[in-house]
NUFI-904738 format. One record per residue (C-alpha): residue in three letters; x, y, z. Coordinates in steps of 0.2 Angstrom, whole numbers, padded with zeros to 4 digits, always signed. Each point is the difference from the previous one (the first is absolute). Example, Ala and Ser with C-alpha at 12.3 -4.5 7.8 and 13.67 -1.06 7.14 Angstrom:
ALA+0062-0022+0039
SER+0006+0017-0003
***
This chain:
UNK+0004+0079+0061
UNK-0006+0005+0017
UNK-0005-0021+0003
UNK+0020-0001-0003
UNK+0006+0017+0009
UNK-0011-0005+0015
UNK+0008-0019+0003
UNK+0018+0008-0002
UNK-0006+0015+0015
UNK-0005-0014+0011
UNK+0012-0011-0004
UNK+0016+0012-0001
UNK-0006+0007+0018
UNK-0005-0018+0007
UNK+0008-0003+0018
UNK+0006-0017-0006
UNK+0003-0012-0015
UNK-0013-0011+0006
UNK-0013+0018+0003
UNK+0003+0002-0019
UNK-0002-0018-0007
UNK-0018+0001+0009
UNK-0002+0017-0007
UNK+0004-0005-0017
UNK-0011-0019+0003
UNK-0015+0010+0004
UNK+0002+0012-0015
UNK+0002-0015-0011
UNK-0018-0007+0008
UNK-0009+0016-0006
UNK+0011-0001-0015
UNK-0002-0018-0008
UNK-0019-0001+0008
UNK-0005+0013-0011
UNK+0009-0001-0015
UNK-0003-0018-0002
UNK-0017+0000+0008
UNK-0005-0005-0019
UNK+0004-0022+0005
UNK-0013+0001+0012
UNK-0011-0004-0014
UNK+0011-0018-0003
UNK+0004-0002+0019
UNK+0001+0011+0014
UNK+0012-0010+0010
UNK+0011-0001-0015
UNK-0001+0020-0002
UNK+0003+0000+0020
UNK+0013-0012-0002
UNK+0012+0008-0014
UNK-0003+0020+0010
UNK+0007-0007+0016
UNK+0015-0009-0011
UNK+0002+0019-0008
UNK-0003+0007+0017
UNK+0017-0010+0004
UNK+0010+0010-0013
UNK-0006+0016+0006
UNK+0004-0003+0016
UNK+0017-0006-0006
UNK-0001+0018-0008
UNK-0004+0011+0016
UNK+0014-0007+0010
UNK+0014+0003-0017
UNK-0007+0016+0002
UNK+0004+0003+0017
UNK+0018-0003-0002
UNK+0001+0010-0016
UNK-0006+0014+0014
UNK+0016-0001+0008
UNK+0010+0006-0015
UNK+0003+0017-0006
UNK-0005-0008-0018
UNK-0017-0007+0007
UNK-0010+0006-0016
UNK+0011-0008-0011
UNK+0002-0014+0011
UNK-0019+0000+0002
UNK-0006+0000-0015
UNK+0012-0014-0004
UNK-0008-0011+0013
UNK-0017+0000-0010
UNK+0009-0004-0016
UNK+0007-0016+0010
UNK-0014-0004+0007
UNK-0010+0003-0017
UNK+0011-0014-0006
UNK-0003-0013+0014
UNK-0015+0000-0002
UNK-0001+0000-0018
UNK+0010-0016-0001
UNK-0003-0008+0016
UNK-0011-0012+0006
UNK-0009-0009-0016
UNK+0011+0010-0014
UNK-0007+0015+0010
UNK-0014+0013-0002
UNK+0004+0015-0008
UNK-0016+0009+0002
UNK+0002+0014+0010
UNK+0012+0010-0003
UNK+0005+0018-0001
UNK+0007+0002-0017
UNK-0018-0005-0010
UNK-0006+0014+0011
UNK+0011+0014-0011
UNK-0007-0001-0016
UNK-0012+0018+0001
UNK+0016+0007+0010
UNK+0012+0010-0001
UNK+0011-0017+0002
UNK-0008-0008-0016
UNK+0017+0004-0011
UNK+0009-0011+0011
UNK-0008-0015-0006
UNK+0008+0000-0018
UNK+0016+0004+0008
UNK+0001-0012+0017
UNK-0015-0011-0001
UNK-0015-0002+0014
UNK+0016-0004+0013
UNK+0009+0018-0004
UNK-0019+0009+0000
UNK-0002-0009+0015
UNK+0015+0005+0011
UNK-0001+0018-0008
UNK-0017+0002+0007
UNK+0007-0008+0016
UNK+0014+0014+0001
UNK-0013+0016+0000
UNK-0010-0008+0013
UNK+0014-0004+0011
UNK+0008+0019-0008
UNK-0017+0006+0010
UNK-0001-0009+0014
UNK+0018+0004+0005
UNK-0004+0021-0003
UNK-0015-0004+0013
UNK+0013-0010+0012
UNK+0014+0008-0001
UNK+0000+0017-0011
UNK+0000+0009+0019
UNK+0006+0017-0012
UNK-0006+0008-0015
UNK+0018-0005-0007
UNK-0005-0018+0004
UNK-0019+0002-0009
UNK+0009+0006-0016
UNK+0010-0013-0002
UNK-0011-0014+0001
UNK-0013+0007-0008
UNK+0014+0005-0015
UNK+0005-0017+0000
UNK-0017-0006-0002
UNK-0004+0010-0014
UNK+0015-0002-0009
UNK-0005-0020+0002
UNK-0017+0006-0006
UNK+0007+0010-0016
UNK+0013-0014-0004
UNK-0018-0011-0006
UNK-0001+0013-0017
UNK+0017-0006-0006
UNK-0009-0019-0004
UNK-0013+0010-0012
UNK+0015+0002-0012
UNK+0004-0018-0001
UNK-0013-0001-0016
UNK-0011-0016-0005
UNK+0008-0013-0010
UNK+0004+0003-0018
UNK-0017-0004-0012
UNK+0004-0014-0013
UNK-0018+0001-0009
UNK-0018-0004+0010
UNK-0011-0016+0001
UNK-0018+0002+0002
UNK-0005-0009+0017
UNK-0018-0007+0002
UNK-0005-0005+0020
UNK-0015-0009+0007
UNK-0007+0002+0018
UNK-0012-0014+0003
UNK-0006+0004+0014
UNK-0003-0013+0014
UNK-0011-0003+0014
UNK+0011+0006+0012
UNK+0002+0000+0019
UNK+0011-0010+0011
UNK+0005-0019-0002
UNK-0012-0004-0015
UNK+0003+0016-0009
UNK+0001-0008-0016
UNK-0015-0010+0000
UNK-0005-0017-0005
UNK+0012-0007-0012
UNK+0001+0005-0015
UNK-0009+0017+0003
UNK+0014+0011-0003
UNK+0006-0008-0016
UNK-0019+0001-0004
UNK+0001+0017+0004
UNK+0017+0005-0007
UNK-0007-0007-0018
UNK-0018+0010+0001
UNK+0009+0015+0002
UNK+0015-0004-0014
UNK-0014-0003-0014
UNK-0009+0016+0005
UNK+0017+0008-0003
UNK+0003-0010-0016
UNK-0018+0005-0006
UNK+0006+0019+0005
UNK+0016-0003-0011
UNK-0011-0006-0013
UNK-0010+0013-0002
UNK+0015+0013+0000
UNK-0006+0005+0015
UNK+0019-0001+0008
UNK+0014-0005-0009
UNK+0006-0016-0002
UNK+0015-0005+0010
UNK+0015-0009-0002
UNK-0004-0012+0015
UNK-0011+0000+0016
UNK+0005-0002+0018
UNK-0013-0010+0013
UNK+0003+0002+0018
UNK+0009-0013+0013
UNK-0012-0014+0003
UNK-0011+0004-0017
UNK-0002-0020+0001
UNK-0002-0007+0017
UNK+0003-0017-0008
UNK+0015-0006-0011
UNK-0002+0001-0016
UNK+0009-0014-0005
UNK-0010-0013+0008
UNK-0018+0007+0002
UNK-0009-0002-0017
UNK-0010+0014+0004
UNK+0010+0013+0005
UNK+0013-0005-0015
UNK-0016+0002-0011
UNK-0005+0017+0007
UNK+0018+0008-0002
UNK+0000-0006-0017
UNK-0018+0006-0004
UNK+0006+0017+0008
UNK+0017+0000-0013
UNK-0010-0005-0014
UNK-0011+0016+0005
UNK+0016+0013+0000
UNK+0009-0009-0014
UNK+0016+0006+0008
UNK+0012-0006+0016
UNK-0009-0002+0016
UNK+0013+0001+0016
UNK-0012-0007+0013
UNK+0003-0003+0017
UNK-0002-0018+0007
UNK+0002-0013+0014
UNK+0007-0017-0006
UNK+0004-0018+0007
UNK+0016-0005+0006
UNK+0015-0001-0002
UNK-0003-0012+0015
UNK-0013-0010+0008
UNK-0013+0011+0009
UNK+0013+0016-0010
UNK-0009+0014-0007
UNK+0008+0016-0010
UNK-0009+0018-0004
UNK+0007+0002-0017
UNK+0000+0013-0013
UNK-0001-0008-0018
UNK+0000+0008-0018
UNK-0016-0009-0009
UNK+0002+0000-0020
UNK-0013+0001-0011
UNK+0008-0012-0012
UNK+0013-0009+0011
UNK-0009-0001+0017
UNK+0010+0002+0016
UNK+0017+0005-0004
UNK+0012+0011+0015
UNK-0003-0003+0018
UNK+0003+0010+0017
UNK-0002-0008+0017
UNK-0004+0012+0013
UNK+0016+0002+0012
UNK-0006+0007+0016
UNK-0012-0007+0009
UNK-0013+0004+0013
UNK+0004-0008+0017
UNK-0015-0011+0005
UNK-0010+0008-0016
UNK+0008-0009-0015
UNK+0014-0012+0012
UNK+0001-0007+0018
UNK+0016+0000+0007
UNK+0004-0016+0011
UNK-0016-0007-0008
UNK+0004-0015+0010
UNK+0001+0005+0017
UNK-0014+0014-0001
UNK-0014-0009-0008
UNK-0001-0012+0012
UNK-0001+0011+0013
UNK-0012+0015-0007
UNK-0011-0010-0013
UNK-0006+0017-0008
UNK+0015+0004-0010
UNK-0005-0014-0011
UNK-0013+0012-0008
UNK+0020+0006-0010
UNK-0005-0017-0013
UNK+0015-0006-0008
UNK+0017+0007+0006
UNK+0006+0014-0014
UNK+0017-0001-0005
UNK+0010+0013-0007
UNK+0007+0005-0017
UNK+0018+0004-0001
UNK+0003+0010-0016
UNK-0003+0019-0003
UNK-0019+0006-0006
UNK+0004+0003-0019
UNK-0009-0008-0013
UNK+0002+0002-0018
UNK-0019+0001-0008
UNK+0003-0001-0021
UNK-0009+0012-0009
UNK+0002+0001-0019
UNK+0018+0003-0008
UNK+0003+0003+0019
UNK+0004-0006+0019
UNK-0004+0011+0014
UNK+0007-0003+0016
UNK-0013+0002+0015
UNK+0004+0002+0018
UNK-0013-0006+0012
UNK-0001+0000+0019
UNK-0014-0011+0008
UNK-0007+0007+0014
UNK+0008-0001+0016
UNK+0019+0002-0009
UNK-0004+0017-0003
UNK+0005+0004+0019
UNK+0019-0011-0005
UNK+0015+0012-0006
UNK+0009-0014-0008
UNK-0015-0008-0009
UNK-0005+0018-0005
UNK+0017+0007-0006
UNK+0000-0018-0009
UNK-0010+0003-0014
UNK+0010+0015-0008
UNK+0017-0009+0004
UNK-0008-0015-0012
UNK-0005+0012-0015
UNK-0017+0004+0005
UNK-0007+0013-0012
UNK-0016+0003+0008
UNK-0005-0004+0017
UNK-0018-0008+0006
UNK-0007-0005+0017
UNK-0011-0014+0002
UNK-0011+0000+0014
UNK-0014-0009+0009
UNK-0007+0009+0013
UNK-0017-0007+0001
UNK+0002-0006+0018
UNK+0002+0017+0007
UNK-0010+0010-0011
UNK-0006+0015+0010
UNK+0016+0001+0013
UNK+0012+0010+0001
UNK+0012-0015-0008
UNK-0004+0006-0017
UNK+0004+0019+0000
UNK+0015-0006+0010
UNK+0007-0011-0012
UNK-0004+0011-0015
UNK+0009+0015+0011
UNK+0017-0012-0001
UNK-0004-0003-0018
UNK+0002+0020-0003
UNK+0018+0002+0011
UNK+0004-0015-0013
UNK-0004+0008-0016
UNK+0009+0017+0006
UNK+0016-0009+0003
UNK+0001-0010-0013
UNK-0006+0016-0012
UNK-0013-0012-0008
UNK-0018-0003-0002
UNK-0010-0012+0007
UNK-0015-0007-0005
UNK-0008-0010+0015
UNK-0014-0010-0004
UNK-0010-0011+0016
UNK-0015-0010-0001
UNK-0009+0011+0009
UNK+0009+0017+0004
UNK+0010+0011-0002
UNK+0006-0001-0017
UNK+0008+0016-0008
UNK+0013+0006-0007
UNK+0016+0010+0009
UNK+0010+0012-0008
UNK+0019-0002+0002
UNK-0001+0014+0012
UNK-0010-0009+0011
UNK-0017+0010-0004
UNK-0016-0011-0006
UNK-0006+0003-0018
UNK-0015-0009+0003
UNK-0009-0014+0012
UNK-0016-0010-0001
UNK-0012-0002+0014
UNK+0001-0014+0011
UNK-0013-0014-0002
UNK-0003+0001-0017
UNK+0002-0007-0017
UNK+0013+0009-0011
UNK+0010+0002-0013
UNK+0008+0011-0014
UNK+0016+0005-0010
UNK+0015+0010+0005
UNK+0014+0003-0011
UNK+0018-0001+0010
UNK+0016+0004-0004
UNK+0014-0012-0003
UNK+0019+0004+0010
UNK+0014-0004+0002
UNK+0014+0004+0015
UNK-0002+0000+0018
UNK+0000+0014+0014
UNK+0013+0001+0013
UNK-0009-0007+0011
UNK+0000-0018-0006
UNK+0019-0002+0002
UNK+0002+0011+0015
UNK-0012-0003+0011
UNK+0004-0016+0006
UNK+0019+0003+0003
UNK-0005+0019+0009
UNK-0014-0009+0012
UNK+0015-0014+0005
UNK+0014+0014+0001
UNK-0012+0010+0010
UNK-0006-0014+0013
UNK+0018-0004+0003
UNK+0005+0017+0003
UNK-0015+0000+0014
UNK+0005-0014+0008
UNK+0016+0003+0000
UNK-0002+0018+0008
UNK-0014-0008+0013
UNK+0013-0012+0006
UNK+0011+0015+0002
UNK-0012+0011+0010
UNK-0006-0017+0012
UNK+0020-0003+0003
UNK+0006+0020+0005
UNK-0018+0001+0010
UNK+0005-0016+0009
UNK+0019+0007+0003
UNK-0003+0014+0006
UNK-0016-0007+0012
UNK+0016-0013+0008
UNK+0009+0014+0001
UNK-0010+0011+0010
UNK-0003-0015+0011
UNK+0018-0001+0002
UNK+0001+0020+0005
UNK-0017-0001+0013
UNK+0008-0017+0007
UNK+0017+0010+0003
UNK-0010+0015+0007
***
């Protein structure tokens, strides 16, 4: 709150446009340098690379807000500028990066009820409004009158957050007992995973210690297990041994396996991170390719033109390519078919993709992750913070499972039931509840964000066109004098 009070002071009260874009390019330096500090363990001049980029946007950012001090309505105006800018740079360059950005922040607020109601975009400006609601009473609020009314206006957009804690969980259609495995892996940086095959090795040790926990009534048997993104490093489908060690792991359990996979193809040199439902009886049956990608992690855009020229981004392998289809699977349990969302990783910082899986049928709701590269960074308590604004606004829980950590599971409120410790093998059983419906969120958000950005843009263009009116015609008035 005060990182976001403080660039709109500086910016607001900058001499000139160009005085704020710098304001607002240095802020985003600190910014992104810190927060994303995390890649230096892939790449350092990649991390530096993508924090200048996002500087950009920030900088775009602190000159918006300078015109939106113009007008009477700069708070609103203000706050609408980050919710613009929050969009760029969630969509733009590369399908965007949506990491960083204020409404994931919310979930231990007063804000959190939001997220059920307008989604991470409507948490996101709200929480933009009472800081621009603040800084304005600093600015401006020359009267006690003045302090009253933006610091009334701030709590009322405080209060307004408890109305979301009405809008109740989705409505329970029986339960499913959930099994997860965290392999564990040996974590840190490029190699993360290991030599080949060690995670799947891993994954499999781990599932048949479970299975002789199941067996000895220690836990509960489940209806199907969930293995992490990147359980197998190889695919499955053309590496004998990985194909033998996923089956020797089903054969363990005796019940569906959803395990989290790289295959070959479609294409020559193609690759896809999938999500595929292993049967017992029927081996692999539903499949999920993994939507949103990680620039320069998973895909290199103009592959073409940039290998030649910086030969490290080969270390990428084979060039991803995306899924296209929502992240629902049906996993077939007896006399019944249970519908299972998952999110892979990265996609859990994508509206659409997220809002996705309940808009498909999903009954319950799973992330699959594989964080071994950055085990020990901030990147993982990050990701898993966005995984908990998601639960709370789509009034659901999540069971997140990672090779190596953080798994847990998330209330629909957004609070954690449970987590595992980082670098080490777990597993157990959870029993999760099967819904139905979706919050408003899912349907609004999207429309409000657009609505909101237009708005913005629309009263920015206004303020720049009086402010440059009435600049000619005070020229007009000292040229005459």
């Amino acid at each position: 709150m005060l990182c976001v009070m403080a660039l709109s002071v500086l910016s607001v009260t900058a001499a000139s446009v160009r005085q704020a874009a710098l304001t607002g390019l240095f802020f985003g330096l600190g910014l992104y340098l810190i927060g994303i500090r995390w890649m230096t363990v892939i790449y350092v001049e990649a991390m530096v690379g993508l924090a200048v980029m996002e500087a950009c946007f920030m900088a775009l950012l602190g000159a918006l807000l300078q015109l939106a001090g113009r007008s009477r309505w700069w708070p609103l105006l203000a706050a609408g500028s980050w919710l613009l800018v929050e969009y760029l740079f969630s969509h733009v360059p590369f399908e965007g990066f949506p990491w960083l950005r204020l409404g994931y922040t919310v979930v231990d607020s007063p804000l959190a009820g939001l997220l059920p109601l307008v989604g991470v975009p409507g948490a996101g400006f709200a929480f933009a409004l009472v800081a621009q609601l603040l800084a304005w009473t600093l600015i401006h609020a020359a009267t006690l009158r003045r302090r009253l009314l933006g610091l009334g206006a701030a709590l009322v957009v405080l209060v307004s957050g408890t109305v979301g804690l009405l809008v109740p969980p989705g409505v329970e259609s029986g339960a499913v007992t959930v099994g997860y495995v965290q392999g564990n892996a040996p974590g840190g940086g490029i190699f993360g995973l290991g030599q080949p095959r060690t995670i799947t090795r891993n994954h499999v040790a781990e599932t048949e210690r479970l299975a002789a926990r199941i067996s000895s009534g220690a836990v509960p048997k489940p209806d199907f297990v969930v293995w992490p993104e990147n359980g197998t490093d190889m695919d499955p489908f053309l590496d004998a041994q990985t194909n033998q060690l996923v089956r020797q792991a089903v054969a363990a359990l005796n019940v569906p396996l959803l395990i989290g996979t790289i295959t070959n193809g479609p294409g020559v040199n193609e690759r896809q991170t999938a999500a595929i439902v292993w049967d017992p009886v029927t081996g692999a049956q539903a499949r999920y390719d993994k939507r949103n990608l990680v620039p320069f992690g998973e895909w290199v855009p103009l592959r073409g033109l940039l290998e030649p020229l910086f030969p490290v981004v080969a270390y990428v392998g084979a060039q991803s390519v995306p899924g296209t289809r929502p992240g629902v699977l049906p996993v077939q349990l007896p006399g019944r078919s249970v519908q299972v969302g998952t999110l892979i990783c990265y996609e859990v910082a994508f509206d659409d993709t997220v809002h996705d899986t309940v808009r498909a049928g999903a009954q319950l709701n799973v992330v699959q992750s594989s964080n071994a590269m950055y085990v020990g960074t901030q990147q993982v308590p990050q990701q898993f913070a966005i995984t908990r604004a998601r639960a709370a606004e789509l009034r659901r829980e999540i069971l997140v499972v990672t090779t190596t950590g953080t798994s847990g599971l998330i209330r629909p409120d957004g609070s954690i039931a449970f987590t595992l410790p980082e670098f080490e093998p777990a597993s157990g059983v959870v029993q999760l509840p099967l819904r139905a419906g979706v919050t408003p969120a899912v349907w609004l958000a999207g429309g409000l964000e657009l609505a909101a950005i237009w708005a913005t843009a629309a009263g920015l263009v206004a303020v720049t066109w009086r402010h440059r009116r009435r600049g000619a015609r005070a020229r007009v008035v000292r040229d005459r004098g």
